[in-house]
C-alpha positions in Angstrom: -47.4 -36.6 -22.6 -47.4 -37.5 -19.0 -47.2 -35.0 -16.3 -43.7 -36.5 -15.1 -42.4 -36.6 -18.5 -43.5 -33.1 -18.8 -41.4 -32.1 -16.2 -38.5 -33.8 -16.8 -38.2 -32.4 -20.1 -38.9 -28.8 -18.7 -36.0 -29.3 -16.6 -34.1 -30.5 -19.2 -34.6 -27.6 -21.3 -34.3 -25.2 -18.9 -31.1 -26.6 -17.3 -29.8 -26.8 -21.1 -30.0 -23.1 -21.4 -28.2 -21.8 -18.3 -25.3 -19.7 -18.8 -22.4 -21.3 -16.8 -20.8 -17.9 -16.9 -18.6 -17.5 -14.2 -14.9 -16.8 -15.7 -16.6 -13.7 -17.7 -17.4 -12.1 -14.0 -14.5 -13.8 -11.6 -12.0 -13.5 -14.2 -12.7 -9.9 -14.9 -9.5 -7.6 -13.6 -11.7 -4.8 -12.3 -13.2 -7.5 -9.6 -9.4 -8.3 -8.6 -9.1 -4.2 -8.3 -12.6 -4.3 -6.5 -11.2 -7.2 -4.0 -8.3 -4.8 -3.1 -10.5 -2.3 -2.6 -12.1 -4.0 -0.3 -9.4 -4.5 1.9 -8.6 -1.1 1.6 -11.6 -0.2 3.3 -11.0 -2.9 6.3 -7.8 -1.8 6.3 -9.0 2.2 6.8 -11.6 0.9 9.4 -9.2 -0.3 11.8 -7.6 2.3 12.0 -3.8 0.9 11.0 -0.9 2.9 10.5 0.6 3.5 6.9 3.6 1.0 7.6 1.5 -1.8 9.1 -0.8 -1.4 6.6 2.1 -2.3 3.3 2.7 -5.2 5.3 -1.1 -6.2 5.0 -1.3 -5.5 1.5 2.5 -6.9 0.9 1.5 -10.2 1.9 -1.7 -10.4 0.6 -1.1 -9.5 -2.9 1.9 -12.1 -2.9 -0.2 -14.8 -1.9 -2.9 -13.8 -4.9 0.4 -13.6 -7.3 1.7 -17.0 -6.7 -1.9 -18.9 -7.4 -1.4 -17.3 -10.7 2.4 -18.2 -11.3 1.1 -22.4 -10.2 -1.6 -21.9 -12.5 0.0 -19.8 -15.7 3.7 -21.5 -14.9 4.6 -20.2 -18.8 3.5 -17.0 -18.0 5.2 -16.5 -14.4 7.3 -17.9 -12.8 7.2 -18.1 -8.6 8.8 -15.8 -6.1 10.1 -18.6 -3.5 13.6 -18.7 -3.6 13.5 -14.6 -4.6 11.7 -13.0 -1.6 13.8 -13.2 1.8 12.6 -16.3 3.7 10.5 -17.4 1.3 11.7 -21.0 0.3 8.2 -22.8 -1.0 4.6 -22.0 -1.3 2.1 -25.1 -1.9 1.8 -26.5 -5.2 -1.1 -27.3 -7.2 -1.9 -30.9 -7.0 -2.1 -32.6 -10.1 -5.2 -33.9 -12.7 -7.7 -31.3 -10.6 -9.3 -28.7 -12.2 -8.8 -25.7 -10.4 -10.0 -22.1 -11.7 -7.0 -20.1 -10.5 -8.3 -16.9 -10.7 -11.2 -17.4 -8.5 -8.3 -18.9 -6.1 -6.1 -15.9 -6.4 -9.0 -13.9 -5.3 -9.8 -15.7 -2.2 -6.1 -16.1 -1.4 -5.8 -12.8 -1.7 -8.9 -12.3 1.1 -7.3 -14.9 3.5 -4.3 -13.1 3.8 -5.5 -10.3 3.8 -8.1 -10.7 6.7 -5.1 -12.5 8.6 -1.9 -11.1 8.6 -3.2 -8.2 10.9 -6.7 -8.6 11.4 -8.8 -11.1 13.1 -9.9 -14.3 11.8 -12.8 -13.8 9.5 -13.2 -9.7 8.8 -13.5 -10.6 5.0 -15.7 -13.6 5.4 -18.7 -11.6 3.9 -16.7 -11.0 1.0 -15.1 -14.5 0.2 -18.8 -15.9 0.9 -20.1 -13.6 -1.9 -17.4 -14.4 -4.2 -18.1 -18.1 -3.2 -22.0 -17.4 -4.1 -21.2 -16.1 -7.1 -19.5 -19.1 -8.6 -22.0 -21.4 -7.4 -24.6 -19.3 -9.1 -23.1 -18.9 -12.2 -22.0 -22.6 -13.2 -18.5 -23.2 -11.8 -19.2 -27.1 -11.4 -19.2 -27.9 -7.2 -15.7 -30.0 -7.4 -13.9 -27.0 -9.1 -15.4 -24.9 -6.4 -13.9 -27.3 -4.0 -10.7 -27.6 -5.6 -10.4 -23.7 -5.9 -11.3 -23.3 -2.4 -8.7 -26.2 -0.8 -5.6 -24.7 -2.8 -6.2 -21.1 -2.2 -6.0 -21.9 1.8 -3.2 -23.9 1.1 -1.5 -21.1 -0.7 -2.5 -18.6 2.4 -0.8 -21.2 4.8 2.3 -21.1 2.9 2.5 -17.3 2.7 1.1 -16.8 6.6 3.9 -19.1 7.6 6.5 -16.8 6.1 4.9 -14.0 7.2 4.9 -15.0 11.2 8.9 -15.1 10.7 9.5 -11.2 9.7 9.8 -10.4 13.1 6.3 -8.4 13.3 5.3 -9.8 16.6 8.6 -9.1 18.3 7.8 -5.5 17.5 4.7 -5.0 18.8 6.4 -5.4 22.5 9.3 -3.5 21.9 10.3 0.0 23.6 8.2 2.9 22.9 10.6 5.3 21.7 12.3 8.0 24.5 11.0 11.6 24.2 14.2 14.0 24.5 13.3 17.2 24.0 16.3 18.1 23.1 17.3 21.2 20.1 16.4 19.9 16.7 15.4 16.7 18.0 11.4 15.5 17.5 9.1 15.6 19.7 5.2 15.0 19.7 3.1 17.5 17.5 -0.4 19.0 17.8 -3.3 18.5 18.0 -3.2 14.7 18.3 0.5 14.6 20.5 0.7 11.0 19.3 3.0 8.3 20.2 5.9 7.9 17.7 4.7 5.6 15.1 6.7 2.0 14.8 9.7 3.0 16.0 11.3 -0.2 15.4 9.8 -1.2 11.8 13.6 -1.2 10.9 13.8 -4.0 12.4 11.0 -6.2 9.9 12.5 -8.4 7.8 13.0 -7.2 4.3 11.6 -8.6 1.2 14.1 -7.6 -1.8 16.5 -5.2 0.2 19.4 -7.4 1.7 18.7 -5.6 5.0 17.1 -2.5 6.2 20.5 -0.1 5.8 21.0 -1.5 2.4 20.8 2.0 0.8 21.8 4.3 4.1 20.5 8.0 3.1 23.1 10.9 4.0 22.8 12.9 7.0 20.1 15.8 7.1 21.6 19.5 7.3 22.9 20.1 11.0 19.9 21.8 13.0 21.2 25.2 13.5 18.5 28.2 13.9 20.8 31.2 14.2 22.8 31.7 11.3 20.8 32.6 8.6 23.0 31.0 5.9 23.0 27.6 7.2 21.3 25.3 4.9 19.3 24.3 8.3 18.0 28.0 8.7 17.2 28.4 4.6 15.3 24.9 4.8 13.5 26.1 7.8 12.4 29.8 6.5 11.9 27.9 2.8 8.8 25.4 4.1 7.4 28.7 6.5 7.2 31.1 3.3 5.9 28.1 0.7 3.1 27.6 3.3 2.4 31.1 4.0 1.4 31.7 0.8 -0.2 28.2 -0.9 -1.5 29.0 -4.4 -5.2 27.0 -5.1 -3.2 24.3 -7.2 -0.4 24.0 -4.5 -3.3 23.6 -1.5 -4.8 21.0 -3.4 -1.8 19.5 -4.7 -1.3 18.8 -0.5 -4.6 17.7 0.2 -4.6 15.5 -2.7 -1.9 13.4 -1.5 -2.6 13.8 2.3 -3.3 10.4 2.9 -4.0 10.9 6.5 -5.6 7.3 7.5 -6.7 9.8 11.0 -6.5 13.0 11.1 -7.8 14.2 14.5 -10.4 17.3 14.1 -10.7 19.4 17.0 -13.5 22.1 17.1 -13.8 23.7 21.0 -14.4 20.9 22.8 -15.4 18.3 20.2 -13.4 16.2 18.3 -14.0 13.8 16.3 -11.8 11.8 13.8 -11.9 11.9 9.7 -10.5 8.6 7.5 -8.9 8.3 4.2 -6.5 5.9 3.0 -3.1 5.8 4.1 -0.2 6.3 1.4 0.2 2.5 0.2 -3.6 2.4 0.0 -3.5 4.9 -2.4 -1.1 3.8 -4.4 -2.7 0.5 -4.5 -5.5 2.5 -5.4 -3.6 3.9 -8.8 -2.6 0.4 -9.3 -5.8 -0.4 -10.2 -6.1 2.7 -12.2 -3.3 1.9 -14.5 -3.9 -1.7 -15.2 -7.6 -0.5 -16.1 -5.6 2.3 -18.1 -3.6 -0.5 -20.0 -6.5 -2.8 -20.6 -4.3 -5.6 -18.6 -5.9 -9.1 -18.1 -6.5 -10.7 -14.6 -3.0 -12.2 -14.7 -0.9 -9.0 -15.0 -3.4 -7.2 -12.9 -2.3 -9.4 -9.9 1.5 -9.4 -11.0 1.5 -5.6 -11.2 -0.2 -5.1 -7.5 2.1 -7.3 -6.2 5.6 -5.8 -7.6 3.7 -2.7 -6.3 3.0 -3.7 -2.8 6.5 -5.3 -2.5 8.3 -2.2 -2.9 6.2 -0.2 -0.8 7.1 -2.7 1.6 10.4 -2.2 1.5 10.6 1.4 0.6 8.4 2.2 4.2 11.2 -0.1 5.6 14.0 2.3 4.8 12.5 5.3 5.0 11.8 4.4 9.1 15.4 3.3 9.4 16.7 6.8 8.2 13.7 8.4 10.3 14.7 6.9 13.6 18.5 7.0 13.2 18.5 10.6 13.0 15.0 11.7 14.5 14.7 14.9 13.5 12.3 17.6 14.4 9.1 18.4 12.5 9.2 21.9 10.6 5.9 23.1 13.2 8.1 21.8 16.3 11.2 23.9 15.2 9.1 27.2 13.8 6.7 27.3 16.8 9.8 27.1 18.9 12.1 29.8 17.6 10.3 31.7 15.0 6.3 31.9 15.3 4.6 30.6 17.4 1.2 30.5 16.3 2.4 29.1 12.8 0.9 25.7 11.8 1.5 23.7 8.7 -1.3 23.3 5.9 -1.3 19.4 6.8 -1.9 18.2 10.0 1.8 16.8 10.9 1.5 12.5 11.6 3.6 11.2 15.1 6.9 10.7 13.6 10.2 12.3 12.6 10.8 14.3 10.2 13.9 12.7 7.9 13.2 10.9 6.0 9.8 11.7 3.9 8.2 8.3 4.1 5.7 9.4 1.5 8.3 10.4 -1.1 10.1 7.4 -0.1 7.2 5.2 -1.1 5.5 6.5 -3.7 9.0 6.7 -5.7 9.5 3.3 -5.4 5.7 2.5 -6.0 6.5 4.5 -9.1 9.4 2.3 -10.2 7.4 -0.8 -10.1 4.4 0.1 -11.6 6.3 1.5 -14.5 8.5 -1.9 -14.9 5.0 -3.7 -14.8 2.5 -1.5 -16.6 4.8 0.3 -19.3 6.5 4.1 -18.8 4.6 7.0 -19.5 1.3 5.9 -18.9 -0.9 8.8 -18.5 -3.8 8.6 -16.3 -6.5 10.4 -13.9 -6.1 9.5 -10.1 -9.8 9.3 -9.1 -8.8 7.4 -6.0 -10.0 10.9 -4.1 -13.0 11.2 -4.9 -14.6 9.0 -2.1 -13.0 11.7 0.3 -14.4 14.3 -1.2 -11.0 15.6 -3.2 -11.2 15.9 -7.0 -9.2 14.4 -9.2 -5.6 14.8 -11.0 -4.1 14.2 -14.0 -0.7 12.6 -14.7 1.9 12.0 -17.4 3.0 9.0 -15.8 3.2 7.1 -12.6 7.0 8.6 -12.2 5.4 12.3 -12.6 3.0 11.5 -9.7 5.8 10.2 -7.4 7.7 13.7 -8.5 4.3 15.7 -7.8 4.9 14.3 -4.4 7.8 15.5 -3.5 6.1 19.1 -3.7 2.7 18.2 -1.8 4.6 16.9 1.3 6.5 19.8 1.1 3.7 22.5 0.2 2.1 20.5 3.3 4.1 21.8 5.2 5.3 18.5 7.0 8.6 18.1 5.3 11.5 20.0 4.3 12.2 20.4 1.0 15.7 18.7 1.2 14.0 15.5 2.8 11.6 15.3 -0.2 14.2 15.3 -2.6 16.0 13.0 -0.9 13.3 10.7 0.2 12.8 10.9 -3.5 15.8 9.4 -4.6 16.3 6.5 -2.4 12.7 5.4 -2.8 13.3 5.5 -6.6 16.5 3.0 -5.8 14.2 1.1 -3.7 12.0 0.7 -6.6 14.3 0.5 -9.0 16.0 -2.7 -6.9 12.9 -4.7 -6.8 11.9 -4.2 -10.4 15.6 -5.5 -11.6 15.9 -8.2 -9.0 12.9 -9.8 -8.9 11.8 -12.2 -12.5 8.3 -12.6 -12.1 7.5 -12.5 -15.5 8.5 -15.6 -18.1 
């Protein structure tokens, strides 16, 4: 046979046998979980608050959800026309293949990188993604195809985005320190700034508004009579922290979630970074999908439905905090009881009422239970990275209940605020898992 002919065949054969693989490793769920992840980590990086941060991940994960719902219409069904504002989001055009997973992941990444960071932060990670279709057989058009709707999808869903009032925030009022009785005021060692005083003001997603579920008043500050609910709450958090059992001190740093706590050792310091509450909880998503054996599909739907109502939970929870602005339990027991006391936690730059953590992770709770099943027990290794071990739940609803005591054990929260916070997150939770039909 002639050399040429030799060749040719060679190629032949050899182009024969290659694997055109690619659904097996972009369709895989635990690369979606990977992808979030991912963000996470940008997300901890850049140092954004807990609140700007469920925005990021609100928008991103909707923008992932609704490739899917175009491309498994029988399956899901779109959430224009359910989430406020959102009328339309691009559709699919028709008689091109396009591998909608692989499009809900980069969707995902555009959004992500945009809604609060600058253009291209995630670039490495769509070009890998990129790289790994065109090395394992997705044919170049579908690539194309895949690539075009995706951005059209992250237009759609940047263009709602830029109408939830987010930049009229960012030059708003800084909020007026009064140091007035019961009132809060900045906390050591950081003495931060309060944190997004006006995130009440954000556009909602499910809520109607952000006083849609209006929390009761906190108990009347009053340090001197030692039956006041106040004075009981007060001495309650003081004695709890006084005298932290192992599990309770780990139960706090567990659920910490401190995206940057500020270390101070003499004259050094130096700042440590984990991920903020919504990160984590993103972070169990993950976990229980894996837990549940879910497919890509659900995967996506259950992050979203997850990040929607941490949205909106954060939402309320900073309406109640900045209508009443209460006083952190180190500002009022430094003040008028001890003061060289200081809290297990390091307190964040906000009020007190109500626990935005409680709030959230209630509702995060809620949603992953409507999307994933109830009682699906699980091991939050989420931690680990931080060098915290791990713990073991009953359900998602037992973790959101678990804490109610950490924030409280932290030493950051009255009790009553936890329960509370609990409560009206769960209704938060509960709201966005009955009013929103994302499943067929």
């Amino acid at each position: 046979m002639k050399p040429l002919l030799i060749f040719i065949a060679a190629a032949l054969f050899f182009t024969s046998c290659k694997k055109s693989d690619y659904k097996s490793i972009l369709h895989d769920p635990a690369l979606y979980s990977r992808t979030v992840h991912e963000l996470n980590r940008v997300v901890m990086g850049n140092n954004f608050s807990p609140v700007v941060a469920s925005r990021n991940y609100a928008y991103a994960t909707v923008a992932a959800y609704e490739v899917i719902a175009a491309g498994y219409p029988q399956q899901y069904r779109s959430l224009a026309g359910q989430l406020n504002g959102l009328k339309t989001v691009a559709k699919p055009p028709t008689n091109l293949t396009i591998d909608y997973e692989y499009a809900a992941l980069l969707a995902f990444c555009k959004v992500g990188e945009a809604v609060t960071f600058p253009e291209g932060s995630l670039k490495y990670y769509t070009d890998s993604l990129h790289n790994i279709a065109v090395k394992h057989g997705m044919p170049s058009t579908e690539i194309s195809n895949s690539e075009a709707y995706a951005k059209a999808v992250a237009a759609s869903i940047m263009a709602w985005s830029k109408k939830d009032n987010y930049l009229k925030t960012r030059s708003a009022t800084k909020f007026a320190i009064n140091d007035s009785p019961g009132r809060w005021i900045p906390t050591p060692p950081l003495y931060g700034e309060a944190v997004e005083p006006h995130w009440g003001e954000i556009r909602t997603m499910v809520m109607h508004n952000a006083k849609e579920y209006s929390v009761p008043q906190p108990p009347q500050f009053n340090v001197t009579d030692k039956n006041s609910k106040y004075y009981q709450e007060v001495m309650y958090i003081k004695g709890a922290v006084d005298s932290l059992t192992h599990d309770q001190a780990h139960m706090a740093d567990f659920w910490d979630d401190n995206p940057g706590k500020l270390n101070v050792t003499g004259h050094v310091m130096f700042v440590t970074k984990k991920f903020s509450p919504p990160g984590h909880w993103l972070s169990i998503t993950g976990i229980g999908a894996k837990q549940v054996n879910a497919d890509f599909n659900k995967t996506v739907y259950a992050y979203a439905k997850t990040a929607i109502a941490l949205f909106d939970a954060f939402i309320e929870s900073w309406t109640a905090k900045y209508t009443y602005n209460t006083a952190r339990p180190e500002t009022v027991i430094n003040k008028y009881i001890d003061a060289g006391w200081r809290p297990h936690l390091q307190t964040p730059p906000f009020p007190e009422y109500t626990c935005g953590h409680c709030t959230i992770s209630a509702a995060a709770a809620e949603a992953l239970t409507s999307a994933l099943g109830d009682n699906v027990a699980y091991t939050d290794t989420s931690e680990l990275e931080f060098g915290i071990k791990s713990r073991s739940y009953k359900s998602f609803r037992a973790a959101a209940n678990e804490n109610v005591w950490a924030r409280f054990y932290g030493g950051i929260h009255f009790h009553n605020s936890c329960i509370v916070s609990n409560h009206y997150g769960k209704i938060v939770g509960d709201s966005v898992a009955i009013k929103l039909v994302m499943k067929r």
